[in-house]
Backbone as CSV, one residue per row, in Angstrom:
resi,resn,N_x,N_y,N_z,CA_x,CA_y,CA_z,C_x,C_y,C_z
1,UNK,0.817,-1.198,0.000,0.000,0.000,0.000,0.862,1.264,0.000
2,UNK,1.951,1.097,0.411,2.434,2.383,0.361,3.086,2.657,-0.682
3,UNK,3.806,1.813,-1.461,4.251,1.946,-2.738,3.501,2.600,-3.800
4,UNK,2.056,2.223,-4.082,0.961,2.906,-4.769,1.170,4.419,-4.157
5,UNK,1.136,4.532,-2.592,0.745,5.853,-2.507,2.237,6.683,-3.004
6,UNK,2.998,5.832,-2.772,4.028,6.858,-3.083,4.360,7.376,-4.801
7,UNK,4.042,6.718,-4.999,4.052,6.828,-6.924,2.317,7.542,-6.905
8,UNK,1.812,7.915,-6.578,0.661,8.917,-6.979,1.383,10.117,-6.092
9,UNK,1.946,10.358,-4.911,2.390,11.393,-4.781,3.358,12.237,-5.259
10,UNK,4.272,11.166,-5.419,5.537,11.464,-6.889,4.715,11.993,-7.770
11,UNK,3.508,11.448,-8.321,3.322,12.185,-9.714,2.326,13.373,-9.978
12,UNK,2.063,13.393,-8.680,1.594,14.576,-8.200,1.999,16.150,-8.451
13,UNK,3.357,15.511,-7.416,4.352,16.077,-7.607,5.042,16.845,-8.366
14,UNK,5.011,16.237,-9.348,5.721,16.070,-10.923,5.016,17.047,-11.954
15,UNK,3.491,16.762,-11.830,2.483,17.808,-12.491,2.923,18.679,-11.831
16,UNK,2.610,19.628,-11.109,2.422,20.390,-10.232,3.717,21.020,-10.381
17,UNK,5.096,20.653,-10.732,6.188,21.452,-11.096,6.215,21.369,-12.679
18,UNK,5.382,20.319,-13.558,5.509,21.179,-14.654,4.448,22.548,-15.130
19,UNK,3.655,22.442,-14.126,2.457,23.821,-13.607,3.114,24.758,-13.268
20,UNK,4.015,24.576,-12.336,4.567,25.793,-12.050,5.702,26.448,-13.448
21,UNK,6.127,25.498,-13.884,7.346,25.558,-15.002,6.379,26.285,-16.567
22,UNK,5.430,25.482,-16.783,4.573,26.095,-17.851,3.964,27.473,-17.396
23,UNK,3.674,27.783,-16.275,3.358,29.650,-15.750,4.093,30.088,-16.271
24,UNK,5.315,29.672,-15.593,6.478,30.820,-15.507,7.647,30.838,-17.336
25,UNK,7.048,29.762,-18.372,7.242,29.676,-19.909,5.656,31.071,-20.377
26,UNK,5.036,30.829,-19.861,3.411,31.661,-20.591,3.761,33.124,-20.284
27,UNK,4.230,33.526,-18.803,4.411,34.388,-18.562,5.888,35.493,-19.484
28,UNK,6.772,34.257,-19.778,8.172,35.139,-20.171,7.920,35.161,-21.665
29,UNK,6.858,34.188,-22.434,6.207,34.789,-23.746,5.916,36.144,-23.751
30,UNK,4.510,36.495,-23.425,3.997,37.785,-22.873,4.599,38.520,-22.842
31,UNK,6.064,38.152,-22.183,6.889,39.458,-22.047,7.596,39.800,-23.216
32,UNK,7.873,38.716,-23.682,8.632,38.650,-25.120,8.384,39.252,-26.174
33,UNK,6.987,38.694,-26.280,6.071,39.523,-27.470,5.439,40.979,-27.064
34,UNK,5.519,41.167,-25.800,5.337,42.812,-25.654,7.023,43.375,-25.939
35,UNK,8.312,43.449,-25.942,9.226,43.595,-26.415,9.687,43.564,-27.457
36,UNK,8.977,42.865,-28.344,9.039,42.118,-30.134,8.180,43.640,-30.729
37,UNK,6.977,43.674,-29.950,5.817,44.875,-30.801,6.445,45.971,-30.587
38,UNK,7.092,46.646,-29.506,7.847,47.318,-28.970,8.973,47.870,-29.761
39,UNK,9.767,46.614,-30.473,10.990,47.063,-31.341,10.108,47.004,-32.442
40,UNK,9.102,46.670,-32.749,8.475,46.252,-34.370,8.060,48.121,-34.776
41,UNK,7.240,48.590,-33.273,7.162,50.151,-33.336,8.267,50.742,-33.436
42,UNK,9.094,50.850,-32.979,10.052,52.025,-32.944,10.988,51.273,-34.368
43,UNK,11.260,50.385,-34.990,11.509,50.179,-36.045,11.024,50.718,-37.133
44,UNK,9.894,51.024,-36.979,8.525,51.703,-38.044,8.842,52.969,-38.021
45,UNK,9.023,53.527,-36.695,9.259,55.109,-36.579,10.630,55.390,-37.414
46,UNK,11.437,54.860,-36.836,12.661,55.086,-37.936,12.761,54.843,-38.980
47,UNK,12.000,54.015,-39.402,12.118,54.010,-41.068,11.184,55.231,-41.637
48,UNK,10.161,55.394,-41.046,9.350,56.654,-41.558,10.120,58.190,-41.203
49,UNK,11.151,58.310,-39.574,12.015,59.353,-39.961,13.238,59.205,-41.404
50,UNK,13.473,57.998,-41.323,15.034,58.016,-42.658,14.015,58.186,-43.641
51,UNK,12.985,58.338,-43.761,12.420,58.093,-45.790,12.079,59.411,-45.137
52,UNK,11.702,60.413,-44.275,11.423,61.629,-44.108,12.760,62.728,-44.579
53,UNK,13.711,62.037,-43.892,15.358,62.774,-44.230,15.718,62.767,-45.096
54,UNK,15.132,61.655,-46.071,16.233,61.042,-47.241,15.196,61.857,-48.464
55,UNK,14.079,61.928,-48.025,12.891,62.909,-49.626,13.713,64.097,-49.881
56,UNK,14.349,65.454,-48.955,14.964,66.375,-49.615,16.241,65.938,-50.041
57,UNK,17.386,64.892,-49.795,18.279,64.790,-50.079,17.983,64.089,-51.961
58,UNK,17.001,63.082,-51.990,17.010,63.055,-53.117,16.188,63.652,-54.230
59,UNK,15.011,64.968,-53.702,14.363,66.113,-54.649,15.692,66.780,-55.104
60,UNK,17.092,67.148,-54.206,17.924,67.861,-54.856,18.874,66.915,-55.526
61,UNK,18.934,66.123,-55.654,19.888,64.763,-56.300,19.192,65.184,-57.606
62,UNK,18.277,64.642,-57.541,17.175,64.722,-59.167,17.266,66.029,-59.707
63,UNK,17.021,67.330,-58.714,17.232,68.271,-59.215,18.909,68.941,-60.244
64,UNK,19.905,68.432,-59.451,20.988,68.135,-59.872,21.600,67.239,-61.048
65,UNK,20.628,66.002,-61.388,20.796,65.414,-62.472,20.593,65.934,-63.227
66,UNK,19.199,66.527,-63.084,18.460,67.356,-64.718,18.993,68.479,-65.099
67,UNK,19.704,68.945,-64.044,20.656,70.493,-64.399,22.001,69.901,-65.010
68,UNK,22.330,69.234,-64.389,23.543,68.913,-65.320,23.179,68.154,-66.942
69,UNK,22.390,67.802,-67.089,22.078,67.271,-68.801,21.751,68.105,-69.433
């Protein structure tokens, strides 16, 4: 009798730390993917400042081609 009980408490056991182990995997997702959207924004912003910087550098590029031909 005690052998049974001890192998249901073992596996008790056993759940119950991969419960705690799968929280604490769900939880450091969450965090992950709020950090992922995070760089995905400020990635966006900078590309919309460099194509903001880069429109007068190349209106006078073009402007410069056609003057020189």
């Amino acid at each position: 009798m005690f052998w049974p009980m001890l192998a249901i408490a073992l596996g008790f056991c056993g759940i119950a730390v991969l419960a705690v182990l799968a929280a604490r995997v769900f939880a450091e997702v969450r965090r992950l993917s709020r950090q992922v959207s995070q760089a995905s924004q400020r990635i966006t912003r900078a590309a919309e400042d460099l194509e903001r910087a880069a429109s007068p550098l190349a209106a006078q590029t073009a402007r410069t081609l056609r003057e020189g031909r």
